[in-house]
C-alpha positions as CSV (number, residue, x, y, z in Angstrom):
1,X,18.3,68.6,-53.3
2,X,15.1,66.9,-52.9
3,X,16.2,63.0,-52.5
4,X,14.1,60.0,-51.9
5,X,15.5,56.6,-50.3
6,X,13.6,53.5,-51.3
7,X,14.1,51.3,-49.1
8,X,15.1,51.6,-44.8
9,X,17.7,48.5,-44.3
10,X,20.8,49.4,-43.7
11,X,21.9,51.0,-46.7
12,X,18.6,52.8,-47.2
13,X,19.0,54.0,-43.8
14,X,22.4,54.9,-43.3
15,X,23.0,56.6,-46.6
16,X,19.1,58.7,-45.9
17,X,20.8,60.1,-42.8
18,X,23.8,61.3,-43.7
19,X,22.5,62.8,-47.3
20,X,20.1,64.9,-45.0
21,X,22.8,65.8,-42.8
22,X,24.5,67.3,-45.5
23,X,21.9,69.8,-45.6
24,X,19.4,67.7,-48.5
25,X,15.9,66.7,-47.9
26,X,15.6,63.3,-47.9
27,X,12.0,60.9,-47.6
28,X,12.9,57.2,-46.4
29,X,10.5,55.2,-48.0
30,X,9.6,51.2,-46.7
31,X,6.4,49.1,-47.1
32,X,6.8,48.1,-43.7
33,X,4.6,49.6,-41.3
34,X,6.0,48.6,-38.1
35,X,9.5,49.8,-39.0
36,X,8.2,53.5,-40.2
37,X,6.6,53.1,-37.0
38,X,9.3,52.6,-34.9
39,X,11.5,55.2,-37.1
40,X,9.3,58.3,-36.4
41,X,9.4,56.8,-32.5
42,X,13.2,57.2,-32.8
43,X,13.5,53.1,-32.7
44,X,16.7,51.7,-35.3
45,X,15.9,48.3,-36.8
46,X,19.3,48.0,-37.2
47,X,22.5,48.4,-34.7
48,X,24.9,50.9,-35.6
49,X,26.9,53.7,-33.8
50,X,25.6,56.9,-33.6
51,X,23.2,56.4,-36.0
52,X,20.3,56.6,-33.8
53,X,21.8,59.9,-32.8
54,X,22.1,61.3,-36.7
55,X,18.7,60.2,-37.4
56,X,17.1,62.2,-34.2
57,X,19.3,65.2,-35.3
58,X,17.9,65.5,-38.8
59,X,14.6,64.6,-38.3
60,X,13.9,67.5,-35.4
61,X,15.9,69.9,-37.7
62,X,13.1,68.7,-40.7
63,X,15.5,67.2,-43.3
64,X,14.4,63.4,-42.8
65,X,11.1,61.3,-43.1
66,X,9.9,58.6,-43.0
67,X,6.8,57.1,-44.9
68,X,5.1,53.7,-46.3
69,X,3.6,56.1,-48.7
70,X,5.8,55.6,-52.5
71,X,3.7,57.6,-54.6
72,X,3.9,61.2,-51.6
73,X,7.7,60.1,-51.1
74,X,8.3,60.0,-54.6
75,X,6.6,63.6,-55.9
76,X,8.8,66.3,-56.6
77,X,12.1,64.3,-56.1
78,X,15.2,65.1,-57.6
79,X,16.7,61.6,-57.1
80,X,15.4,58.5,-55.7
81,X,17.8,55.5,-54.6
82,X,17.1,52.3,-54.7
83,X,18.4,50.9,-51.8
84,X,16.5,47.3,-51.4
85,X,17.9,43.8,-50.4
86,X,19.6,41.7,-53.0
87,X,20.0,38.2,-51.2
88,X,21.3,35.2,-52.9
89,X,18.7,33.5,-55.5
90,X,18.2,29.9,-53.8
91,X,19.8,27.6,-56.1
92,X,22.2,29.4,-57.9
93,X,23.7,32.0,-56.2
94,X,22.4,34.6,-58.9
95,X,21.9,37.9,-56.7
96,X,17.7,38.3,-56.5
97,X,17.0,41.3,-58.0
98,X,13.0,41.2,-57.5
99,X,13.1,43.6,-55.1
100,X,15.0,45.9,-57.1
101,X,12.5,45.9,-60.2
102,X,9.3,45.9,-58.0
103,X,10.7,49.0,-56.4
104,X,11.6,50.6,-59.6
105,X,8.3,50.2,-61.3
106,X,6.5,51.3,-58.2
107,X,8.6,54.2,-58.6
108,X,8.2,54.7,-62.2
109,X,4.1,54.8,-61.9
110,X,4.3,57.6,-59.1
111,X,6.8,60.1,-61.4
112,X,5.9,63.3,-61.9
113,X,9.0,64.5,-63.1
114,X,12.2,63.6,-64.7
115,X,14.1,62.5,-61.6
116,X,17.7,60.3,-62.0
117,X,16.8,56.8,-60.3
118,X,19.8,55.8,-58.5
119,X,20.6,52.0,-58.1
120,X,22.5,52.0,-54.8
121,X,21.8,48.3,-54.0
122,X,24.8,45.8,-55.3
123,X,23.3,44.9,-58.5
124,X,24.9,42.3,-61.1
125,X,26.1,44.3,-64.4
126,X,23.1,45.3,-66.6
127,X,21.0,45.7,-63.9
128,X,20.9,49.6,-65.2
129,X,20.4,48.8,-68.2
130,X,16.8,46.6,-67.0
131,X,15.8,49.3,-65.0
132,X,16.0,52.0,-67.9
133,X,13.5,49.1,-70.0
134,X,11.2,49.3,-67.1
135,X,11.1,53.3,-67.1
136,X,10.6,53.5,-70.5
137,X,8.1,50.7,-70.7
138,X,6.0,52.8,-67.6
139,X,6.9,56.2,-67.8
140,X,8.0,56.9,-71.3
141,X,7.2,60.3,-70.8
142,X,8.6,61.6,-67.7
143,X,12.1,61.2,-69.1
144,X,13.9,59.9,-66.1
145,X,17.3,58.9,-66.4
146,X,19.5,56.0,-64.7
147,X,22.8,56.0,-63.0
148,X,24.7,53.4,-60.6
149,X,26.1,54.7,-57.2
150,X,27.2,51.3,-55.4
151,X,27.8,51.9,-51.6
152,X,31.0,51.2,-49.7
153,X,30.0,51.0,-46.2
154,X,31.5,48.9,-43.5
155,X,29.4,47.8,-40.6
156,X,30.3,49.6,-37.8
157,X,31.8,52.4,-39.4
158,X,29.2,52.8,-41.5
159,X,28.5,56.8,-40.9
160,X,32.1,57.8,-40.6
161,X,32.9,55.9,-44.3
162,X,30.0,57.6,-45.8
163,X,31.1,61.4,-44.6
164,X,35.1,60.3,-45.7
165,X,34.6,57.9,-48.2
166,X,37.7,56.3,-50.0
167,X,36.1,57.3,-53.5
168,X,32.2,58.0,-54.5
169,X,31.5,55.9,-57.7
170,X,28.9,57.2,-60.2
171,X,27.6,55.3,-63.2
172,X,25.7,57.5,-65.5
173,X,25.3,57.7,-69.2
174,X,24.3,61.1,-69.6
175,X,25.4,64.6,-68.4
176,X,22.2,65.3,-66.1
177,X,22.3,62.4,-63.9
178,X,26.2,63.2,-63.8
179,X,25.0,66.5,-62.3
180,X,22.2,65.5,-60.1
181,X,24.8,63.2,-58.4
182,X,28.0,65.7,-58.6
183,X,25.4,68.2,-56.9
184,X,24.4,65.7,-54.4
185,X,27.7,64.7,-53.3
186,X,28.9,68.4,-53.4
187,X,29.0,68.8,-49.5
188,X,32.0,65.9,-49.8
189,X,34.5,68.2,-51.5
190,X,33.9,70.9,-49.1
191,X,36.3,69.7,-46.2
192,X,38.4,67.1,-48.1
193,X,39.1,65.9,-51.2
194,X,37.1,62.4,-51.5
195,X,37.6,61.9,-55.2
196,X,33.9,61.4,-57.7
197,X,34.7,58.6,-59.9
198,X,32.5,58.9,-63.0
199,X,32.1,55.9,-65.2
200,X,29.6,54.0,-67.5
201,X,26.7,52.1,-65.7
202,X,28.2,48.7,-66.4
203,X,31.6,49.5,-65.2
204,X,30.6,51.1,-61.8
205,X,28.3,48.3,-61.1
206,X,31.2,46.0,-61.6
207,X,33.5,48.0,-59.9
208,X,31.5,46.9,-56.4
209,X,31.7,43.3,-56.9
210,X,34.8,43.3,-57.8
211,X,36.0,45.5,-54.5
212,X,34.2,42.8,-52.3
213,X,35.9,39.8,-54.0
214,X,39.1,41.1,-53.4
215,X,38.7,41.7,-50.2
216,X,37.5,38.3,-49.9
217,X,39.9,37.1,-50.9
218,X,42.5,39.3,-48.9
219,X,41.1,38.3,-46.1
220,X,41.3,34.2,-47.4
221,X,44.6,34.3,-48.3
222,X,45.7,35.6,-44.7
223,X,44.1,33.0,-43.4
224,X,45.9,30.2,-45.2
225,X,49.0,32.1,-44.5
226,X,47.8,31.6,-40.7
227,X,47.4,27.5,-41.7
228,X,51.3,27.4,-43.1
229,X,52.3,29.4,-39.9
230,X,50.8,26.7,-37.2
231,X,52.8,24.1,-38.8
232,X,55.9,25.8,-39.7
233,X,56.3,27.6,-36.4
234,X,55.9,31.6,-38.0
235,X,53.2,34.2,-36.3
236,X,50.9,35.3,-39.0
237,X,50.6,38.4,-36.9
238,X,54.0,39.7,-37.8
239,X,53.9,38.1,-41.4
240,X,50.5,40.5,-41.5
241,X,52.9,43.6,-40.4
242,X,55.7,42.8,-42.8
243,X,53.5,42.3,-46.0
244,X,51.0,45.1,-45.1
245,X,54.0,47.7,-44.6
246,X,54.4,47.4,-48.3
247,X,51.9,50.1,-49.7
248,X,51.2,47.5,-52.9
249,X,49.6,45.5,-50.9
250,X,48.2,47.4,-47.6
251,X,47.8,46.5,-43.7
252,X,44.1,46.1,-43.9
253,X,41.8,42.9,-44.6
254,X,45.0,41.1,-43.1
255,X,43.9,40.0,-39.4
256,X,43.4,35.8,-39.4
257,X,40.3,34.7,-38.2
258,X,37.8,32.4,-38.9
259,X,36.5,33.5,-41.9
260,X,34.5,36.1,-43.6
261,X,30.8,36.7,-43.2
262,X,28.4,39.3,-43.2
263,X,25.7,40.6,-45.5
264,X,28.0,41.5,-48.5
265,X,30.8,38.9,-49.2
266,X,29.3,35.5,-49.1
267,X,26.8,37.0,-51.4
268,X,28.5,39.1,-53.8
269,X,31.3,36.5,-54.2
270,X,29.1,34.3,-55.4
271,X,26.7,36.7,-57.3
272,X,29.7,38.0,-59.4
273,X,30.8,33.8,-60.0
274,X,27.4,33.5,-61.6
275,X,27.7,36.4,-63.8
276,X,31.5,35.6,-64.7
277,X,30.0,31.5,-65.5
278,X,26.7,33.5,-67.7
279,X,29.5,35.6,-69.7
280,X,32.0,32.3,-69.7
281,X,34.7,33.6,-68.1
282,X,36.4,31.7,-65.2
283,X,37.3,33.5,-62.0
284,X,38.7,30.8,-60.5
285,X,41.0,32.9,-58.0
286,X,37.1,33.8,-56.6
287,X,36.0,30.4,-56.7
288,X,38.4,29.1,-54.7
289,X,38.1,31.8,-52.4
290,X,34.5,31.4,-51.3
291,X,35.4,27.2,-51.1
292,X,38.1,28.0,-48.7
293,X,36.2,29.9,-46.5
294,X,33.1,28.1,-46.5
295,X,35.2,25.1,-45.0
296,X,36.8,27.2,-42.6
297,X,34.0,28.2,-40.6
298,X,33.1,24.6,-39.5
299,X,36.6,24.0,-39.3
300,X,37.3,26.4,-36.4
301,X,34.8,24.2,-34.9
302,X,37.2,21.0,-35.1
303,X,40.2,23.7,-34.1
304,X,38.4,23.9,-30.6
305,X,37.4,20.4,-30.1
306,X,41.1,19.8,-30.6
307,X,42.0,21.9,-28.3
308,X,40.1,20.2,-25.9
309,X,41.9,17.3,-26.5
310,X,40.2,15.8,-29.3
311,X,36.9,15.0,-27.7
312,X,34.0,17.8,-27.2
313,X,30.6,15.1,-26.3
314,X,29.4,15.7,-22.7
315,X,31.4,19.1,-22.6
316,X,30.0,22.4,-22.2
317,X,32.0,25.3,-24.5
318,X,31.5,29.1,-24.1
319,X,31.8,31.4,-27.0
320,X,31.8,34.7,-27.1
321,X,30.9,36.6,-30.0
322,X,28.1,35.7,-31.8
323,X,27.5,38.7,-35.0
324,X,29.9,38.2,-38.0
325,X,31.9,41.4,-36.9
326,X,31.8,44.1,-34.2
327,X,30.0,47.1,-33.6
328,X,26.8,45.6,-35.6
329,X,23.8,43.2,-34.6
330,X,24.1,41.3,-38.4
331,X,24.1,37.3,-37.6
332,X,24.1,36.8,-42.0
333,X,26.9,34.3,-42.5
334,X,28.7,34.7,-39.6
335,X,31.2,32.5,-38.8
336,X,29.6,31.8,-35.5
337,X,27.0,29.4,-36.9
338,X,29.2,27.0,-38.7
339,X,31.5,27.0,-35.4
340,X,28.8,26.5,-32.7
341,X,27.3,23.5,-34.9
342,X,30.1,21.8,-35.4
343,X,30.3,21.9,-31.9
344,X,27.1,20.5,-30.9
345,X,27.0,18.1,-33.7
346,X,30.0,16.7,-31.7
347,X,28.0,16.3,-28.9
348,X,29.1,20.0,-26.8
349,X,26.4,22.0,-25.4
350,X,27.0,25.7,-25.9
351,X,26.8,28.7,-24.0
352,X,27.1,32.4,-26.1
353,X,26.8,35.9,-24.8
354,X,27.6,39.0,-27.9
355,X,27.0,42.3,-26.7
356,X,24.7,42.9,-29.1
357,X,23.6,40.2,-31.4
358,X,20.8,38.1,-28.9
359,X,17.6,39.3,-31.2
360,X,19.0,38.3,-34.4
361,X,20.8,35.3,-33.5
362,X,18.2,33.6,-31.4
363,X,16.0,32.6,-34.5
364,X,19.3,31.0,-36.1
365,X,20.2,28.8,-32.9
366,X,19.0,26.4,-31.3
367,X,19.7,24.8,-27.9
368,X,22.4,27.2,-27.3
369,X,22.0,29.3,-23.8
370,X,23.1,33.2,-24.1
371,X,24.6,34.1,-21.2
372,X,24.5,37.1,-19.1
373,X,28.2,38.4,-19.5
374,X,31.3,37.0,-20.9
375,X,32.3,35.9,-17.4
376,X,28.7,33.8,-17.6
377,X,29.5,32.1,-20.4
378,X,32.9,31.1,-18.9
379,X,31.2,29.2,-15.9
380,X,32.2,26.0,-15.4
381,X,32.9,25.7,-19.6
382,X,35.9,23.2,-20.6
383,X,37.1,26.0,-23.4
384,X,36.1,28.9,-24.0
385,X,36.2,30.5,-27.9
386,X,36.7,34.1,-28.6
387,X,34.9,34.4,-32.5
388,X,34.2,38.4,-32.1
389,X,36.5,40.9,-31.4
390,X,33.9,43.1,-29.7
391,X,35.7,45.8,-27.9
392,X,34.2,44.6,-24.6
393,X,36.4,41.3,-24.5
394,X,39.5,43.1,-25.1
395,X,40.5,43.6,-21.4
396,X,38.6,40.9,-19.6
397,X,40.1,39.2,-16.3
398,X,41.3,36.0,-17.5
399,X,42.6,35.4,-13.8
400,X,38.9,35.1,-13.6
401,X,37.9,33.4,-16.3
402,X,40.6,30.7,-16.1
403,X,39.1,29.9,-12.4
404,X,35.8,30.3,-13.0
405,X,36.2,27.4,-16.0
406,X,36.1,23.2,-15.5
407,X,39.3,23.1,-17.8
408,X,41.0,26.9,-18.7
409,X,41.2,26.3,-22.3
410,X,40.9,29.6,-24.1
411,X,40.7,29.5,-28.3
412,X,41.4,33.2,-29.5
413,X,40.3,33.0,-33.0
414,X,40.8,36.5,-33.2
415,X,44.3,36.9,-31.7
416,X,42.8,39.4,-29.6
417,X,45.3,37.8,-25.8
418,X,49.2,37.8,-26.4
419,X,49.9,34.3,-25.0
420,X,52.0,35.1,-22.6
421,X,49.3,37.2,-20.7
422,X,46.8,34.2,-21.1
423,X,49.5,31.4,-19.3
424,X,49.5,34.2,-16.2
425,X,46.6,33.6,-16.3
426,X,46.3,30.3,-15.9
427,X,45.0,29.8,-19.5
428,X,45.7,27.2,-22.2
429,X,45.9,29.3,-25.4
430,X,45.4,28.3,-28.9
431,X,45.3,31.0,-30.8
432,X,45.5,31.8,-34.9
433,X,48.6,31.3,-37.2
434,X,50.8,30.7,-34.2
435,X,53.2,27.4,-33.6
């Protein structure tokens, strides 16, 4: 199949590279020069593992491009995704869809032939039902149809849950664009049985806000759970275990921390509260949700000043782990921000090292110093605060650490140090949902 991917973030990209390692042709479209530029000079604008890899692969074997040209990317497709940012409108929270609708009548003026355009950016529900208005209004005679195909991709692990996905959800209202996609996603059922769940438009673009809000608020209420354990003396770690042994609820979206971030919660959670308000129907389980954890960011922030004994100005605090997860470069929403100002608005200068996040996260910070190594960031701090559980801070030598610091306070907000291996140490732990 001939496919076209509007858009090179990281959906456009991700999902362009794997399509065309399934053996389809597929032209990555984006107005931005300098990133095509970088693309055909094997250069990611985005970190993720082994993608760089995949994209070399296909584009030496021919199946992937890369153009700023809409109109030669478009011709002769069979589908074209849409695969554009939808950021949070200021001042509501309604999801911005002007990317989305630029793209798809730039799209509709370059048909040639009836193609199925494919909205695989998180769009509110009826955004399907716009862009079908806007084809007919520009290309009422090409006779291009619509469908929904929201993405499920976590960052990191992006590639792998792409080529084994859970479930592929298509929304289509008519038999062809239910075959384009079924013929597109073919390769899928050829090893293993990922399941195509067909549906109306409206229904699969709901089903992807509605995944992302529960998993919001999975991941909220094992945090409160962690709260209730510090003062009642319970490890949230083995209330995790216990609850996610029971295949109702699951073991995953249950490790405490400080809070969810990242490019899709904060906004979708907040995207989907404005459609529920528009439609007058309360979702007040998702409200509180996104309250809780916008207050617990900055409150992790207090967590360490407490754990320096209540007092953080003139003190120098180390944190390592600056992107909202691991294994990616994103800085959106990470819980890192909230945390390091709290911090300096208490008067503590920060040092931060994160293995991969500098680029983005220096435009976001400001009088922080990134340090070298984690060991850097350590030197001669009076705590130092673990917020991402890279890989790389999994075995470091807290000997080390703890005499390498002015006061060996160590806050592991991701439980990542049993605390019996930080007091050998020498460390003062404070850790998440412990006593």
């Amino acid at each position: 199949m001939r496919i076209t991917m509007i858009g090179t973030g990281y959906v456009g990209l991700v999902s362009g590279a794997c399509f065309s390692d399934f053996g389809h042709e597929v032209v990555c479209v984006d107005k931005d020069a300098t990133k095509i530029e970088a693309l055909h000079r094997g250069v990611m604008p985005i970190y993720e593992p082994g993608l760089a890899e995949l994209v070399g692969a296909n584009v030496r074997a021919g199946r992937l491009s890369f153009t700023t040209d809409l109109a030669a990317g478009v011709k002769d497709a069979d589908a074209v995704f849409i695969a554009v940012g939808t950021p949070s409108r200021r001042g509501d929270g309604h999801a911005d869809l002007t990317y989305v609708f630029a793209a798809v009548r730039e799209v509709a003026e370059a048909l040639t032939r009836p193609a199925v355009i494919v909205t695989k950016s998180t769009v509110p529900v009826g955004t399907g039902d716009e862009v079908e208005r806007i084809l007919a209004e520009v290309a009422p005679d090409v006779g291009a149809t619509v469908a929904s195909n929201p993405e499920f991709l976590r960052e990191g692990a992006a590639i792998a849950d792409f080529k084994r996905p859970d479930r592929v959800v298509i929304g289509a209202e008519d038999e062809r664009a239910r075959e384009v996609l079924r013929e597109i996603y073919r390769p899928l059922s050829l090893n293993q049985s990922a399941p195509l769940v067909f549906t109306g438009r409206r229904t699969a673009e709901l089903i992807k806000y509605a995944a992302n809000a529960f998993l919001a608020v999975k991941i909220t209420f094992i945090n409160e759970i962690a709260d209730l354990c510090e003062a009642v003396g319970g490890d949230v770690q083995e209330v995790a275990r216990g609850i996610g042994l029971d295949n109702r609820i699951g073991r995953k979206f249950l490790n405490a921390g400080p809070g969810y971030g990242g490019s899709c919660f904060p906004k979708d959670t907040l995207a989907l509260l404005q459609t529920a308000g528009d439609n007058e129907v309360p979702l007040r389980i998702v409200e509180a949700t996104v309250q809780v954890n916008d207050a617990r960011k900055r409150a992790m922030g207090r967590k360490v000043i407490k754990a320096m004994g209540g007092e953080a100005r003139g003190k120098t605090v180390g944190v390592l782990g600056l992107t909202f997860k691991p294994d990616t470069d994103d800085m959106r929403d990470a819980p890192s921000l909230a945390l390091i100002q709290a911090l300096q608005d208490a008067g503590a200068t920060v040092k931060a090292y994160d293995p991969e996040g500098f680029e983005q996260a220096r435009p976001m910070l400001t009088d922080v110093e990134f340090a070298a190594s984690p060991y850097a960031a350590a030197e001669g701090a009076d705590a130092l605060v673990i917020v991402t559980e890279w890989d790389a801070f999994r075995a470091l030598d807290l000997s080390r650490i703890a005499k390498s610091m002015n006061d060996p306070v160590l806050v592991d907000l991701r439980n990542v140090y049993p605390p019996e291996e930080a007091a050998r140490a020498g460390l003062k732990l404070t850790g998440i949902g412990r006593a």
